[in-house]
N, C-alpha and C positions, 0 to 999 in steps of 0.2 A: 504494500500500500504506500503511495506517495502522494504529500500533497503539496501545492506552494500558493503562499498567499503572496500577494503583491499590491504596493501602490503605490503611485509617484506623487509627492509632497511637494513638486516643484518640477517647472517645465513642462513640457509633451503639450500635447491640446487642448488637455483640462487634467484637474487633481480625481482621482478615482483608484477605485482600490479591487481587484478582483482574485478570487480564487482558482486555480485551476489542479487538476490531480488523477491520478486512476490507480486503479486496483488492476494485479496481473496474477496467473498464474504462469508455472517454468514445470515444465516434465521434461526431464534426463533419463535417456535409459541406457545402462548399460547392458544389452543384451547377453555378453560371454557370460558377465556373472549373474545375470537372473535364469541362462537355463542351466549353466553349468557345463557346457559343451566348448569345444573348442572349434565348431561351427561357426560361434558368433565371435569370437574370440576381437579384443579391440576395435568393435563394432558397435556403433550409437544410433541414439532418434534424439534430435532435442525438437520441442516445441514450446513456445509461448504465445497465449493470447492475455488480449488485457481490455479492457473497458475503462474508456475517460471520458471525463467531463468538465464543465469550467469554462470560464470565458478567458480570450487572448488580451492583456492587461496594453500589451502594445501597440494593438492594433485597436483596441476601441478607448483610450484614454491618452495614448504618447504620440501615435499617429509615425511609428515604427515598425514597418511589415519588414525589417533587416537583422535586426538584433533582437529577436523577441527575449524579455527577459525572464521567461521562466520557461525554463527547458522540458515541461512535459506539453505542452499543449500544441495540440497540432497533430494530424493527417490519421487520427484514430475510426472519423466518420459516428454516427450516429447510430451506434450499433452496441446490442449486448456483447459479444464477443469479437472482438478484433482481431487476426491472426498477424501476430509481428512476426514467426518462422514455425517450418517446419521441414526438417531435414536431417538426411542419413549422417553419418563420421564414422569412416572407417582408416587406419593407421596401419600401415606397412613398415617392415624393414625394420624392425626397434624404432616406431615411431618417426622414422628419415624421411617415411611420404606420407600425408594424409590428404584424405581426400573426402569431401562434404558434398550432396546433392540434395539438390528439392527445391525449396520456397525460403531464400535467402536474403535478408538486407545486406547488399554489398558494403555498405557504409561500416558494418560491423565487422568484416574481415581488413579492410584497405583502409590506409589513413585513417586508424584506428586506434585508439588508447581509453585504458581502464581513468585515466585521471583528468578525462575530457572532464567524465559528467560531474567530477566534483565541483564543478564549478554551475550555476545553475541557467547562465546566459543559451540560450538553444544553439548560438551562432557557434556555439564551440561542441555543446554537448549532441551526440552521445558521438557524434563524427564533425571536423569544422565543413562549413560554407565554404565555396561555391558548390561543389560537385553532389552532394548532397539533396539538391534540390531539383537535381535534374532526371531525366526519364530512365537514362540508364546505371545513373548510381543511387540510387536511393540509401536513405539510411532509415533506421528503425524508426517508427515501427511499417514502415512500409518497407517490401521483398519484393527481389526478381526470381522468374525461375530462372536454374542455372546450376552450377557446380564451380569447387573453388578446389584445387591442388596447392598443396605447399611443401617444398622440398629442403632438408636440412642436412646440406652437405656437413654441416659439424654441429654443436649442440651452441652454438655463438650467430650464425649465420644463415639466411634462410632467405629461397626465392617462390614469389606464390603467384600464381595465373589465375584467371577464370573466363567463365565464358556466360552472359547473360543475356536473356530474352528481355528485349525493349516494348515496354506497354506505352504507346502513345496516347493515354489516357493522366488524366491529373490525378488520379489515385490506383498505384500498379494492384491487380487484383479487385478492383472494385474500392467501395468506401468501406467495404467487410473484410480487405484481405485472403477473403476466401475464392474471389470468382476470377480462377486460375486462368479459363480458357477464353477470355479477354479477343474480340478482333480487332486487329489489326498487328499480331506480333509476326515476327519475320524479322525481324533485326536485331543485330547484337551489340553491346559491350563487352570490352575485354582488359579489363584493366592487369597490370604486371606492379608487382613491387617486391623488392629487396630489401633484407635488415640484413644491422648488425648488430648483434644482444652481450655486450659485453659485461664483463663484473671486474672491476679494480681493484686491486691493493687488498690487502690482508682483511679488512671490513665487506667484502664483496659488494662494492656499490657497483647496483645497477645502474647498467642503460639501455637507450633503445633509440636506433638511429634508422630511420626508413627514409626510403626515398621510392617515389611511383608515378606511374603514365597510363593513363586510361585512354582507350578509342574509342568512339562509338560511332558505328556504321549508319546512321539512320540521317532522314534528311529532315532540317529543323526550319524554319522562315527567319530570315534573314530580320534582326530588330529593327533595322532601319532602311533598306534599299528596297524598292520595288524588283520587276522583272530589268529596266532600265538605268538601273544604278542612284535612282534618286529616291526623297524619303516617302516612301508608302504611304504615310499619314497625310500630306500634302498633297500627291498625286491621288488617289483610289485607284492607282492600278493594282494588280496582283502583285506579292510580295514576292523577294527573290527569295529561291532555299538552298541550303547550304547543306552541300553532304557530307557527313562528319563532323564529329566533334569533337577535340581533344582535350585533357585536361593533365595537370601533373601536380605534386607534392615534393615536399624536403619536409621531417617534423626529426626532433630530439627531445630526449628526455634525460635526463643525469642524475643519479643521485650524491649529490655533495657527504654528505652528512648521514649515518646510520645511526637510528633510534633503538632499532627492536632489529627482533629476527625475519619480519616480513618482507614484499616483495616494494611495500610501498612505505614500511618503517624507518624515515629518514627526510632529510632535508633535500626537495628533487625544486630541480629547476629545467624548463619545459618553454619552445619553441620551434614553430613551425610556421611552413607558405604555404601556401596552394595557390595554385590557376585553373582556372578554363577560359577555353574559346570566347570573348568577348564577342565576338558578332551574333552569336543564337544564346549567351548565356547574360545575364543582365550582370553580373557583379563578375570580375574578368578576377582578381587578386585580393585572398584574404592573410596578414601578416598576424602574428600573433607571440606573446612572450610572456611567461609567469612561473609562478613559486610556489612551492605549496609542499606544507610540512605537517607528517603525520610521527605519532608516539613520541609527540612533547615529552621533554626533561621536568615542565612545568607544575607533575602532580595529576596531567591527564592523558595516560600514555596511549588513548584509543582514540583522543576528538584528531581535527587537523583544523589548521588554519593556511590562510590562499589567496593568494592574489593573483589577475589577469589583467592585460591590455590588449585589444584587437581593434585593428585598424580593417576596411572592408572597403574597396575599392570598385564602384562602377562601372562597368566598359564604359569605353566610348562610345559605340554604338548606340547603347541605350542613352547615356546621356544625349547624345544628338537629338534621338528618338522623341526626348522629351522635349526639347528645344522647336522640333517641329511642330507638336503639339500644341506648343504655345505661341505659334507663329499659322498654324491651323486654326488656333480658336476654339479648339475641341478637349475634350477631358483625357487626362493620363491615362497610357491603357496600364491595366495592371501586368506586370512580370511573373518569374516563378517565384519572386516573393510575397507578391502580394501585392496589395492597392498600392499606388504612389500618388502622394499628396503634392511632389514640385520637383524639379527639377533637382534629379541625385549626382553628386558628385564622388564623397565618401562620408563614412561615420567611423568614430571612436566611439571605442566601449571600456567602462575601468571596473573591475568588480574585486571587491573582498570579499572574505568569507569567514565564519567559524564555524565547523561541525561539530557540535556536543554529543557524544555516545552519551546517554542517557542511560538506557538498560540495556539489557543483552537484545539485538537484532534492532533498536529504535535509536534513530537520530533524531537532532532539532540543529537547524543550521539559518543563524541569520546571515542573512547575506545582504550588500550593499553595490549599489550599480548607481554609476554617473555614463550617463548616454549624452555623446555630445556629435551636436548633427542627426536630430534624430529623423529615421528614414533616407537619410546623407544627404538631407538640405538643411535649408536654413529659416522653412515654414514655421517650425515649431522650436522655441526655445530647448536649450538643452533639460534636460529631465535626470531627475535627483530621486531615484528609487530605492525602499526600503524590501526587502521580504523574508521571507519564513517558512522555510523548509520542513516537513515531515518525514519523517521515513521508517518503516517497519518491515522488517522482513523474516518469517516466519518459515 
């Protein structure tokens, strides 16, 4: 069960306060040890569905469809049960090659980290922006079908591929997750990425250094060019499309300082980019950098405390896009983020945090966000958010 309450005391389009949150179920099965055969042997099923609800604090009080600031809200649909995955894990070779198939968020294998979602900004958590938002990389809780390989020439170093079915739909699978057999699939992504997992010195500080390049085969309209080269919106000619799309990553993580015996017990400091294609994707460059320390010396060796900075860059294209628009006389269209309220250039985001372990499996985390540029104009006053994190896991 998660919840986050939110509300901005300053800035955005008005002061308002909203809730958002869901409840999830996770089934793991380890098949070899539930029948006991060596049939199933290092063979899995994982599944998760969940059910949310809540209103988007960003978009109906900050007038922010970029940085939503509370990381659960979003792309669940209206539905009792929502399927965020469902898929095989089988492991070869003493674990050198695994290999996953089904109904997958790619955003959860690729440019991926366990200490995105400590942080509660969506733009970071559970995977960062841009790629995330687009048809063929989804992240939780929306899946492609597909399969992911990942191979580990040494227990330090690891290269991993996939192959996924692109839904030209604004919710892959339906608003349920569940409506697999979707038309119009026929195209794929295929993202590739490389680590390095290394551990230092006598304290074994972790780290984890990836770098990645996604393709996607599909053809997307062009944000701002007609068939003719000029902007669409001005014209009403048909839009030009563009085939392919690419996007890439660099992210690191270090741990400076060792607290405990864990994987995240320690003082880590964490940084990464991303791109995509500006002409079909609206935010071209996400930059990012922060700190976050778990198993304090302080007397609470389970909270963490955290801080982040992310910078979120617009193509040019869209911003043209928007320029035409205003030189059209006509209304913003909205992107894959959402409504836009004026002409986007970029936004900063600054977020602290505390996670209080409270009981065994229940956190309370206030958290604190300065959004400046919200939506990456200059519409709305910067916004000065407070919120309040829940968390229970049973």
């Amino acid at each position: 069960m998660h919840e986050e309450l939110a509300g901005n005391f300053r800035g955005g389009r008005r002061k308002g306060e909203t809730d958002a949150g869901q409840a999830g179920v996770e089934l793991d099965v380890d098949w070899g040890k539930l029948t006991n055969t060596d049939l199933f042997k290092n063979f899995w099923t994982h599944m998760m569905v969940v059910n949310g609800h809540g209103r988007n604090l960003s978009t109906d009080y900050i007038g922010d469809s970029i940085g939503g600031v509370q990381q659960i809200y979003g792309g669940r649909g209206n539905v009792v049960a929502h399927l965020v995955y469902l898929y095989a894990e089988h492991s070869f070779f003493h674990n050198h090659l695994d290999v996953s198939a089904g109904w997958i968020p790619p955003g959860s294998f690729f440019a991926a980290s366990p200490l995105f979602c400590m942080y509660m900004n969506v733009a970071m958590c559970g995977n960062p922006a841009p790629t995330k938002y687009t048809e063929g990389a989804r992240d939780w809780p929306s899946g492609n079908l597909g399969f992911v390989a990942r191979v580990m020439p040494t227990s330090e170093t690891y290269i991993m591929g996939a192959l996924f079915a692109v839904s030209p739909h604004a919710f892959n699978g339906g608003i349920s997750g569940w409506a697999w057999a979707q038309d119009g699939l026929g195209k794929f992504s295929s993202p590739v990425e490389v680590g390095w997992l290394p551990k230092f010195g006598k304290d074994h500080l972790n780290g984890h250094y990836k770098a990645g390049f996604g393709y996607d085969n599909s053809s997307y309209p062009d944000l701002l060019e007609d068939i003719h080269g000029n902007p669409w919106i001005e014209t009403g000619m048909p839009k030009r499309y563009r085939a392919g799309r690419a996007s890439a990553w660099v992210m690191a993580d270090q741990m400076l300082i060792r607290n405990g015996d864990g994987p995240t017990n320690g003082l880590i400091a964490l940084a990464g980019w991303m791109w995509a294609d500006g002409h079909t994707t609206a935010m071209s460059h996400h930059i990012w950098a922060g700190m976050v320390e778990t198993g304090a010396k302080w007397g609470r060796p389970m909270d963490s405390v955290g801080a982040m900075y992310q910078w979120e860059l617009m193509s040019r294209a869209s911003t043209l896009q928007q320029e035409a628009a205003v030189n059209a006389g006509v209304a913003f269209p909205s992107n894959q983020w959402g409504p836009v309220w004026g002409v986007q250039s970029h936004e900063n985001i600054y977020e602290v945090f505390y996670n209080a372990h409270v009981a065994p499996g229940i956190s309370l985390q206030p958290d604190f966000q300065y959004i400046n540029r919200p939506g990456g104009s200059t519409v709305f006053h910067d916004a000065a958010v407070m919120g309040l994190q829940f968390n229970a896991v049973l």
